[in-house]
BALOBA-1460 file (C-alpha; in Angstrom, 3 decimals):
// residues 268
<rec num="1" residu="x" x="-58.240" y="42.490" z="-78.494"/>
<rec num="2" residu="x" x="-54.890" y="41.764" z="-79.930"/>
<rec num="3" residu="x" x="-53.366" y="38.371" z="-80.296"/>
<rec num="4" residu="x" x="-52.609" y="36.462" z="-77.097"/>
<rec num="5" residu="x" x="-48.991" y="35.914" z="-76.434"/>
<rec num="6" residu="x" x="-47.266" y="35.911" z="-79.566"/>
<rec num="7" residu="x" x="-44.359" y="37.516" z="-79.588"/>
<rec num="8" residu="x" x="-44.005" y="40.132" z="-82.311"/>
<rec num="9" residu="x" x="-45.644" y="43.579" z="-83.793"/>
<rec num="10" residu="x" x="-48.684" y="43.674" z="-85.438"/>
<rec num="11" residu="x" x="-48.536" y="44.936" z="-88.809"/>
<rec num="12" residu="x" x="-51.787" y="43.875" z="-90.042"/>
<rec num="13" residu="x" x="-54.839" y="41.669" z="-88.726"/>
<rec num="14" residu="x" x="-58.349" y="40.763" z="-89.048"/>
<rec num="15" residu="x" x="-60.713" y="38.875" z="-86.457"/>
<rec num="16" residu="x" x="-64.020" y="36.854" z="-86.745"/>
<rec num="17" residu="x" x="-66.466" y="37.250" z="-84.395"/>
<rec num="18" residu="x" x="-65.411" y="34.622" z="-82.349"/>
<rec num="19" residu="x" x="-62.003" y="35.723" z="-81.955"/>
<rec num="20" residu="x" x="-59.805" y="33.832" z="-84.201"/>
<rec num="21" residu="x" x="-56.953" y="36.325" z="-85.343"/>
<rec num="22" residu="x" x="-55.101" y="36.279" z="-88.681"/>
<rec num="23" residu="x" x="-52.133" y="38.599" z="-88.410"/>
<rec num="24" residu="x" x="-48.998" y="39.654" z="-90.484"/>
<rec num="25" residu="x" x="-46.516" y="40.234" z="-87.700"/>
<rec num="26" residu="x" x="-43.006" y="41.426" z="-87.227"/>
<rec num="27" residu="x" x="-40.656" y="39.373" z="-84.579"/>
<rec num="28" residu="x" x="-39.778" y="41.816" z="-81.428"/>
<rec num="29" residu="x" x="-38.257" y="40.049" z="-78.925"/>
<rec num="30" residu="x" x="-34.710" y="38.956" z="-79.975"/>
<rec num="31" residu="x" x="-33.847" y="35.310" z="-79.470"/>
<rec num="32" residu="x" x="-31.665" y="35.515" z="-76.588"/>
<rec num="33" residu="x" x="-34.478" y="36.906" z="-74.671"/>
<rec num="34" residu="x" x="-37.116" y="34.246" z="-75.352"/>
<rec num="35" residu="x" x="-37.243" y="32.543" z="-72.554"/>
<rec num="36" residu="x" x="-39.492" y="28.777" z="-72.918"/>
<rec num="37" residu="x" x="-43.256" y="29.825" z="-72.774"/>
<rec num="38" residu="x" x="-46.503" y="28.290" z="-73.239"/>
<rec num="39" residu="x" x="-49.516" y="28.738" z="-75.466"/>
<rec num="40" residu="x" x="-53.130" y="28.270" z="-74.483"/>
<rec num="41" residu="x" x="-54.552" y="28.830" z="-77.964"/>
<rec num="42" residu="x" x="-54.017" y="26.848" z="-80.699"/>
<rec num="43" residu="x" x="-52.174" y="28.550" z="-83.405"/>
<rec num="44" residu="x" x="-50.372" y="28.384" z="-86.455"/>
<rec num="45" residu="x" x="-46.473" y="30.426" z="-87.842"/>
<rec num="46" residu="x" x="-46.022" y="30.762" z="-91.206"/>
<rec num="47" residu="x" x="-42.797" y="32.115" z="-91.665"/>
<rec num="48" residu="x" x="-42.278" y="34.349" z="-94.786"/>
<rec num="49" residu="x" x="-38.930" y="36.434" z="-93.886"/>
<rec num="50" residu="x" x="-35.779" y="34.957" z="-92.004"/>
<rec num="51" residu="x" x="-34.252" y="32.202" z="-90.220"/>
<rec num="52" residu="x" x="-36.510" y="30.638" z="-87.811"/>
<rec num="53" residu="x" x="-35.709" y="28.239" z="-85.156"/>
<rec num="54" residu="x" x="-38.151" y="25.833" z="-84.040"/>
<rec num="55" residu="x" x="-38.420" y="22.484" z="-82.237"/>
<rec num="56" residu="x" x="-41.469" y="21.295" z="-83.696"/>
<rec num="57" residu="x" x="-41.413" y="17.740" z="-85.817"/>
<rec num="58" residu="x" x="-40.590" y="18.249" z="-89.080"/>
<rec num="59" residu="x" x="-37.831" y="19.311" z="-91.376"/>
<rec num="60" residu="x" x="-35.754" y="22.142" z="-89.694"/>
<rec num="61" residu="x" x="-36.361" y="26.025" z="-91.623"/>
<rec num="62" residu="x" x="-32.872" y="26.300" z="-92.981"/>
<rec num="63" residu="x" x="-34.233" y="24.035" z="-96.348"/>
<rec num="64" residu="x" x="-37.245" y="25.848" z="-96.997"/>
<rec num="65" residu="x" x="-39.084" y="29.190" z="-96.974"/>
<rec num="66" residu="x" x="-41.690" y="29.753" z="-96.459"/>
<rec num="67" residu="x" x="-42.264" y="27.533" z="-93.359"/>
<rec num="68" residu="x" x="-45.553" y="26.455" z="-91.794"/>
<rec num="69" residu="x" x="-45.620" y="25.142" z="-88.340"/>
<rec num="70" residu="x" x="-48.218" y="24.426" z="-86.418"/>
<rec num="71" residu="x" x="-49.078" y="24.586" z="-82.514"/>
<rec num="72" residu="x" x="-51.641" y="22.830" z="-80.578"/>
<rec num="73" residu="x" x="-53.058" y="24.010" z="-77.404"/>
<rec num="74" residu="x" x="-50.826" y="24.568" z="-74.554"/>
<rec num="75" residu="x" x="-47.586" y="23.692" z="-76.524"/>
<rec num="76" residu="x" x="-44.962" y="24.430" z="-74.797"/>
<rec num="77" residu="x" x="-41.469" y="26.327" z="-76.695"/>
<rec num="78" residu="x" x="-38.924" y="28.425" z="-77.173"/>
<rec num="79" residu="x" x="-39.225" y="29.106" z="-80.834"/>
<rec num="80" residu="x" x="-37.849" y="31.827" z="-82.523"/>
<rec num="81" residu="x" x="-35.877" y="33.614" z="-85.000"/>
<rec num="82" residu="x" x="-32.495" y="32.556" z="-85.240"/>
<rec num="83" residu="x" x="-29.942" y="35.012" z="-83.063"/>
<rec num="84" residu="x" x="-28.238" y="37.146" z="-85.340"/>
<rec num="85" residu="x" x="-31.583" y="37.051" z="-87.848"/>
<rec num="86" residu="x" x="-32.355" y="41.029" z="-88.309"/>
<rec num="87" residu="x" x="-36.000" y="41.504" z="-86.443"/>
<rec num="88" residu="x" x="-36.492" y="44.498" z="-88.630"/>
<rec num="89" residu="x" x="-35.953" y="41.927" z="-91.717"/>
<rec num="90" residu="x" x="-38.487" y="39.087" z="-90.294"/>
<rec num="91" residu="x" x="-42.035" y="38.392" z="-91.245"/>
<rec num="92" residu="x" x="-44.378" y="35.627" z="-90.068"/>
<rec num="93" residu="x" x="-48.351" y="35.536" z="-90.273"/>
<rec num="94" residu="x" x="-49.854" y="34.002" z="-86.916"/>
<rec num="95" residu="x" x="-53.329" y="32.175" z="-87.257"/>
<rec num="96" residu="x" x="-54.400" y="31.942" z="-83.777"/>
<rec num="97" residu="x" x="-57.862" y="30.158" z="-82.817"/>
<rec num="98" residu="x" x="-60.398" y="30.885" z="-79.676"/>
<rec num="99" residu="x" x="-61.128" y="27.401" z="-77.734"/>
<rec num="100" residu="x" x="-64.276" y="26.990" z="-79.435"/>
<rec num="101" residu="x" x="-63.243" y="26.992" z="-82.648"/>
<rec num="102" residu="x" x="-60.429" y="24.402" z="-82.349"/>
<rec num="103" residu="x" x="-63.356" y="22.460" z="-80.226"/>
<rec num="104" residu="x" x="-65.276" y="22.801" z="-83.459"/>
<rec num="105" residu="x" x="-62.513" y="21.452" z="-85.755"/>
<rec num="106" residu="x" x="-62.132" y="18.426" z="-83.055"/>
<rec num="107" residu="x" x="-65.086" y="16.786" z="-84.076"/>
<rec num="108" residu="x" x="-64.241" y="17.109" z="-88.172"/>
<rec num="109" residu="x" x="-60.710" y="16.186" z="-87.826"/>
<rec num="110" residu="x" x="-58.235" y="14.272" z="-86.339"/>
<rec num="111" residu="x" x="-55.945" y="17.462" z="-85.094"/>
<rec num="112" residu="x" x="-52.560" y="17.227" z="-84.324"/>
<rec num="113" residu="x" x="-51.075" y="16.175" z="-80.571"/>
<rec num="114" residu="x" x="-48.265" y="17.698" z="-80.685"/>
<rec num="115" residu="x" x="-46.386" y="20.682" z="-82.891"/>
<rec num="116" residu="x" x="-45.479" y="20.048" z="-86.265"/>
<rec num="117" residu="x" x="-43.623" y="21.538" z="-89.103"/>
<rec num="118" residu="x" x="-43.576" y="21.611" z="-92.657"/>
<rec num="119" residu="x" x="-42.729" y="23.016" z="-95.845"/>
<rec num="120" residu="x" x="-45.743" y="25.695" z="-97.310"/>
<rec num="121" residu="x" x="-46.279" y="26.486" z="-100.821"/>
<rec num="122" residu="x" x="-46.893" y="29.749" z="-102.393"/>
<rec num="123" residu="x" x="-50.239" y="29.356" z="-102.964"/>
<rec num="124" residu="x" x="-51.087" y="29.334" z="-99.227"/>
<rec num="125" residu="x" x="-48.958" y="31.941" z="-98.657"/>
<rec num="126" residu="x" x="-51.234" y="33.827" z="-101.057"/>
<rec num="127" residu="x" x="-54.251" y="32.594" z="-99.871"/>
<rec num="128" residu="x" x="-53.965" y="33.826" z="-95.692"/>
<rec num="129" residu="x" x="-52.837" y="37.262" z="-97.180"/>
<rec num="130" residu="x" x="-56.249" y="37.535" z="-99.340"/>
<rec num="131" residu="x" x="-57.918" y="36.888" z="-96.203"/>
<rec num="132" residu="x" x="-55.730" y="39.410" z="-94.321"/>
<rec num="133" residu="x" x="-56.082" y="42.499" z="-96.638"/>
<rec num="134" residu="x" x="-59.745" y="41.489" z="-97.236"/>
<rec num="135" residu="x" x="-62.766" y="43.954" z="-96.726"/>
<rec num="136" residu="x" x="-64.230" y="41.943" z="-94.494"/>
<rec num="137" residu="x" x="-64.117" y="40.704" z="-91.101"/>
<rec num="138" residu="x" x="-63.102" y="36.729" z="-91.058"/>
<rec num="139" residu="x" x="-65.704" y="34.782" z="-92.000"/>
<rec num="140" residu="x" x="-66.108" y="31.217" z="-90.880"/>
<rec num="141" residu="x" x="-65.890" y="29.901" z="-94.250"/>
<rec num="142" residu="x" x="-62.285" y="32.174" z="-94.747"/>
<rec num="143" residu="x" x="-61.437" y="30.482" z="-91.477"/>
<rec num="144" residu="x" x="-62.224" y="27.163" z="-92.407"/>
<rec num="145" residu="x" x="-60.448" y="27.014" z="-95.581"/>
<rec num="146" residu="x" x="-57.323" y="28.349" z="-93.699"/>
<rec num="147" residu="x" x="-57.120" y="25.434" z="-90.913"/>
<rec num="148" residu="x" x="-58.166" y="22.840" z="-93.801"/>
<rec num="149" residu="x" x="-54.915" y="24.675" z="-95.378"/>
<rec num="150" residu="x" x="-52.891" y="24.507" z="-92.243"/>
<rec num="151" residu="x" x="-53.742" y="21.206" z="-91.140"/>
<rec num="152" residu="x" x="-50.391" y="19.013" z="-91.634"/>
<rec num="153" residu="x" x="-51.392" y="16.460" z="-94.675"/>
<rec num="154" residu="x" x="-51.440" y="12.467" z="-94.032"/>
<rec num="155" residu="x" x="-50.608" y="9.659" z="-95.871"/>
<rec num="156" residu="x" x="-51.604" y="9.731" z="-99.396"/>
<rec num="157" residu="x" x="-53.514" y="6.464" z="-98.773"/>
<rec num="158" residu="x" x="-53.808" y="6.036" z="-94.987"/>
<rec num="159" residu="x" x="-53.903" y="2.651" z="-93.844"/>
<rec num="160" residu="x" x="-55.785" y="1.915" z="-90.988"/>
<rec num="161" residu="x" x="-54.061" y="0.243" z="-88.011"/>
<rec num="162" residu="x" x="-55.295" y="-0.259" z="-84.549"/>
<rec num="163" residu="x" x="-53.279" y="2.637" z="-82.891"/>
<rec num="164" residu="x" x="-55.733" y="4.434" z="-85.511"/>
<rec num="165" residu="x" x="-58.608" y="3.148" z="-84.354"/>
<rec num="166" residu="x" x="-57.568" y="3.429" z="-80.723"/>
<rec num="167" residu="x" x="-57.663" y="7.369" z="-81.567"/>
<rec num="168" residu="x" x="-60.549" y="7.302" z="-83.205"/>
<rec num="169" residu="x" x="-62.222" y="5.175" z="-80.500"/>
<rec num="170" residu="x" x="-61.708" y="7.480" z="-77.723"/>
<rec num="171" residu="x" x="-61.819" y="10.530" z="-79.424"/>
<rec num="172" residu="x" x="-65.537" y="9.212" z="-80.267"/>
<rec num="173" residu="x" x="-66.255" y="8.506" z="-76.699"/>
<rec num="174" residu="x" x="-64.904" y="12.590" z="-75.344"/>
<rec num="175" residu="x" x="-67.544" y="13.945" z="-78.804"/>
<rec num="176" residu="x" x="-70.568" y="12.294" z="-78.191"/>
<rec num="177" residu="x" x="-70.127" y="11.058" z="-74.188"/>
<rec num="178" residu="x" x="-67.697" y="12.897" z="-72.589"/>
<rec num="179" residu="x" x="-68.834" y="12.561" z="-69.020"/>
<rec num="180" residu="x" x="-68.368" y="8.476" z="-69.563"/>
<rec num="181" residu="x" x="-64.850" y="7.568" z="-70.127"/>
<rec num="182" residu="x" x="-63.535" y="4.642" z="-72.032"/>
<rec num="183" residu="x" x="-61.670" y="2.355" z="-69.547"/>
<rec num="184" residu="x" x="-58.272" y="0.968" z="-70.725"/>
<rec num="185" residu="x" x="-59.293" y="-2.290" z="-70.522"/>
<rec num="186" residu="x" x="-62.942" y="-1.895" z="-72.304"/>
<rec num="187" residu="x" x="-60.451" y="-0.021" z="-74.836"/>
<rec num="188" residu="x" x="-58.724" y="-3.154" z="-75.394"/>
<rec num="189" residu="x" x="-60.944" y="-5.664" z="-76.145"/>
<rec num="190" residu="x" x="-62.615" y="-3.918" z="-78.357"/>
<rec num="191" residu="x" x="-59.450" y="-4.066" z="-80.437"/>
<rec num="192" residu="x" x="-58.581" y="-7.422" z="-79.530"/>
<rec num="193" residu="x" x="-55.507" y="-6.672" z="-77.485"/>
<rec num="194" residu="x" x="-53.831" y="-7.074" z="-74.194"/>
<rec num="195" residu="x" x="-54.337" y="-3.763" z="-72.069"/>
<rec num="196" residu="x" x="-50.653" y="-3.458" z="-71.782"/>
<rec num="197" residu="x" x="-49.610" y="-4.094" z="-75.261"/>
<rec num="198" residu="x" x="-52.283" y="-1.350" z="-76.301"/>
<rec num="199" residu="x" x="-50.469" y="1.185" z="-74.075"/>
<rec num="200" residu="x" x="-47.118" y="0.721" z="-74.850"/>
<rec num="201" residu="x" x="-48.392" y="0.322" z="-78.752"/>
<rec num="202" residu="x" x="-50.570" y="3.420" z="-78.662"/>
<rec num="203" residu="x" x="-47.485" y="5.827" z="-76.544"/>
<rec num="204" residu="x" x="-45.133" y="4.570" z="-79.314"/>
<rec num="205" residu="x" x="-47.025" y="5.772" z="-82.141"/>
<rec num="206" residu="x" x="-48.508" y="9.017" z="-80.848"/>
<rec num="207" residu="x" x="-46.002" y="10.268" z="-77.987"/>
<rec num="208" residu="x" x="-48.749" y="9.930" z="-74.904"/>
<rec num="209" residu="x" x="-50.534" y="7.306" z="-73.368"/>
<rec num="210" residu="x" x="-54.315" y="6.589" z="-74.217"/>
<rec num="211" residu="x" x="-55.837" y="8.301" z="-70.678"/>
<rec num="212" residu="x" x="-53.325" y="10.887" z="-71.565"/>
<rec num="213" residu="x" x="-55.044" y="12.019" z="-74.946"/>
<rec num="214" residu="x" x="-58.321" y="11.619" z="-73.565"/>
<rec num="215" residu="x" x="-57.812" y="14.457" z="-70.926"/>
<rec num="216" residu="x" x="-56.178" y="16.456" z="-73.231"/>
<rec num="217" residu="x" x="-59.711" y="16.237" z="-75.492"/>
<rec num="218" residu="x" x="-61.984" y="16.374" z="-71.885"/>
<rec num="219" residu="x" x="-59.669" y="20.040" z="-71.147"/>
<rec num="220" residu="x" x="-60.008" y="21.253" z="-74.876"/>
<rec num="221" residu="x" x="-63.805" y="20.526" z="-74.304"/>
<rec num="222" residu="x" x="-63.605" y="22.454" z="-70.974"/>
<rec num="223" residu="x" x="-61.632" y="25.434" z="-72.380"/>
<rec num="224" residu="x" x="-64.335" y="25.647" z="-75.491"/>
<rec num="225" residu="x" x="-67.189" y="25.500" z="-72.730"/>
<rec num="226" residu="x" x="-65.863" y="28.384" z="-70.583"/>
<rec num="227" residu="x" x="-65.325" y="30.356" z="-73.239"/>
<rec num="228" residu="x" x="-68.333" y="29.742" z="-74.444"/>
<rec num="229" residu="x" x="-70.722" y="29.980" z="-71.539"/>
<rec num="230" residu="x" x="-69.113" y="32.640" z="-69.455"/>
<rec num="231" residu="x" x="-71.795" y="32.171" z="-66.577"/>
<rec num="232" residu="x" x="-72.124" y="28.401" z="-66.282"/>
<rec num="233" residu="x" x="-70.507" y="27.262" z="-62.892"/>
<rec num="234" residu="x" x="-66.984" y="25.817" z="-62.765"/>
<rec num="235" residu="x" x="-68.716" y="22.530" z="-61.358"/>
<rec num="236" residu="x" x="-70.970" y="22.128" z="-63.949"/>
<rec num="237" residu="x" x="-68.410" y="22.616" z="-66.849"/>
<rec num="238" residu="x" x="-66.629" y="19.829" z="-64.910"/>
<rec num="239" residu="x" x="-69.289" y="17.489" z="-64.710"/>
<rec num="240" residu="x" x="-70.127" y="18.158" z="-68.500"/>
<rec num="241" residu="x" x="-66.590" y="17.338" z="-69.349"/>
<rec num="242" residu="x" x="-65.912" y="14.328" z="-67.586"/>
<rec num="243" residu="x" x="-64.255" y="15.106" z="-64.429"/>
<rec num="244" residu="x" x="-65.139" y="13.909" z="-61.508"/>
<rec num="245" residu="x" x="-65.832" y="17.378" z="-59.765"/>
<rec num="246" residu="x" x="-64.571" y="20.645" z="-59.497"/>
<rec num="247" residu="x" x="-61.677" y="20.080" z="-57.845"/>
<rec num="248" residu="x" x="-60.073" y="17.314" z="-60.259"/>
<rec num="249" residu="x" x="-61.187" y="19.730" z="-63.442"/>
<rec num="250" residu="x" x="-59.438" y="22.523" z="-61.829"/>
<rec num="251" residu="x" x="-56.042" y="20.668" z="-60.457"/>
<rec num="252" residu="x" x="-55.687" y="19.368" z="-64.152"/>
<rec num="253" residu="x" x="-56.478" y="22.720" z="-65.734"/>
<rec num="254" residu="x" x="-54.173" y="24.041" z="-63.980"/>
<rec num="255" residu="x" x="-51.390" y="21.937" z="-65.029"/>
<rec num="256" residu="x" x="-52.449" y="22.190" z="-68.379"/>
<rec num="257" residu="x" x="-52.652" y="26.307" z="-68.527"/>
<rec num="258" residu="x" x="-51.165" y="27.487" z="-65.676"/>
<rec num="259" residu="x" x="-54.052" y="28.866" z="-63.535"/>
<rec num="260" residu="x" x="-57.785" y="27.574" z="-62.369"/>
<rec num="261" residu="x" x="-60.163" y="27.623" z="-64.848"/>
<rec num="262" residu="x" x="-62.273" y="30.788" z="-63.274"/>
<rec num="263" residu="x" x="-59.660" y="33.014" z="-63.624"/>
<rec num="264" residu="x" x="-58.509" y="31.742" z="-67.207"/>
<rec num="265" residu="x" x="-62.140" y="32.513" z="-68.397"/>
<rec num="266" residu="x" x="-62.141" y="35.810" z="-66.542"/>
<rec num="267" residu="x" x="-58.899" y="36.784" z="-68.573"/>
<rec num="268" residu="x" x="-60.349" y="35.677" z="-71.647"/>
């Protein structure tokens, strides 16, 4: 299996068991042509070669190469290399991730919500192409030191605030109880606040509402489960994940990834 829709040529790749693809790639599709398009899989750019456009947060490619940027599931874009930009003279490496694994990293790390950007030094640009020209298939420890590479880096001394706890508080409920979700208003006394201020509070700081991050967490869980358990029944993975049936898992699955969940697991 090659990588799923990422634009380019392969030049080079290796894959762990799982699925999760490292590959040195070649752009192929000339900017103009790009039309916006969405990406189920998590998965990370760095640019080595060329101008790169990009509308990710962050500091814009022009001041730096190389580039890192990195894409959550189901990000939504248009990025590419810049029109005039040579295809032939472009290189990026793509780190792209199966649903389980990014699962995996969801309940060791706070992951990002939306796609970021930001300068990458040498050293990791070194690093991924060790693990590219490597003798062996990609190991879960290779793969783990990548994303801890990848990961966009905090504060240097994070200080905690309640839209930080807010996160952490629901993302603790979707780990460990997924199929019991944490009311707004339960969320907001336990961090001594008025349900409205936390909403407005928490959609300021991290670009979505509370109920909106938790269903993005319940439809990563979802995504990891079908992949994972190819011949457990849609309603099942829904109850498991916190939706109220079938129906609700698959009218927001939809939205999310552009088909019902049945045939997205049948395709992947």
């Amino acid at each position: 299996m090659t990588l799923r829709q990422v634009r380019g040529g392969l030049l080079a790749q290796c894959r762990s068991a799982a699925g999760d693809t490292l590959a040195l790639m070649q752009p192929s599709v000339p900017a103009e042509q790009l039309a916006p398009h969405r990406h189920d899989d998590a998965h990370w750019v760095l640019v080595l070669q060329g101008q790169y456009r990009h509308g990710a947060a962050g500091p814009a490619h022009a001041g730096h190469v190389p580039l890192l940027i990195t894409n959550p599931p189901r990000t939504e874009h248009a990025d590419s290399f810049a029109p005039g930009q040579p295809l032939h003279e472009a290189r990026f490496l793509c780190l792209q991730l199966d649903a389980r694994t990014w699962w995996r990293w969801q309940q060791a790390a706070d992951l990002p919500l939306h796609a970021q950007a930001q300068p990458a030094a040498d050293t990791l640009v070194a690093r991924w192409l060790q693990v590219l020209h490597g003798d062996t298939p990609l190991s879960p420890l290779a793969l783990d030191e990548l994303l801890g590479e990848a990961l966009p880096a905090g504060p240097a001394e994070p200080a905690p605030d309640w839209p930080q706890r807010a996160r952490a508080l629901l993302r603790e409920r979707v780990l460990d109880t997924p199929e019991q979700p944490l009311p707004l208003t339960e969320l907001a006394q336990r961090l001594h606040l008025h349900p409205v201020s936390l909403a407005r509070g928490f959609r300021r700081r991290w670009g979505l509402s509370p109920s909106a991050y938790a269903l993005s967490l319940r439809l990563d869980l979802a995504a990891a489960r079908l992949r994972a358990r190819p011949q457990e029944p849609v309603a099942e993975v829904a109850a498991a994940c916190g939706f109220h049936d079938q129906a609700h898992l698959t009218r927001q699955f939809r939205a999310a990834y552009g088909q019902p969940p049945h045939r997205w697991r049948r395709r992947a």
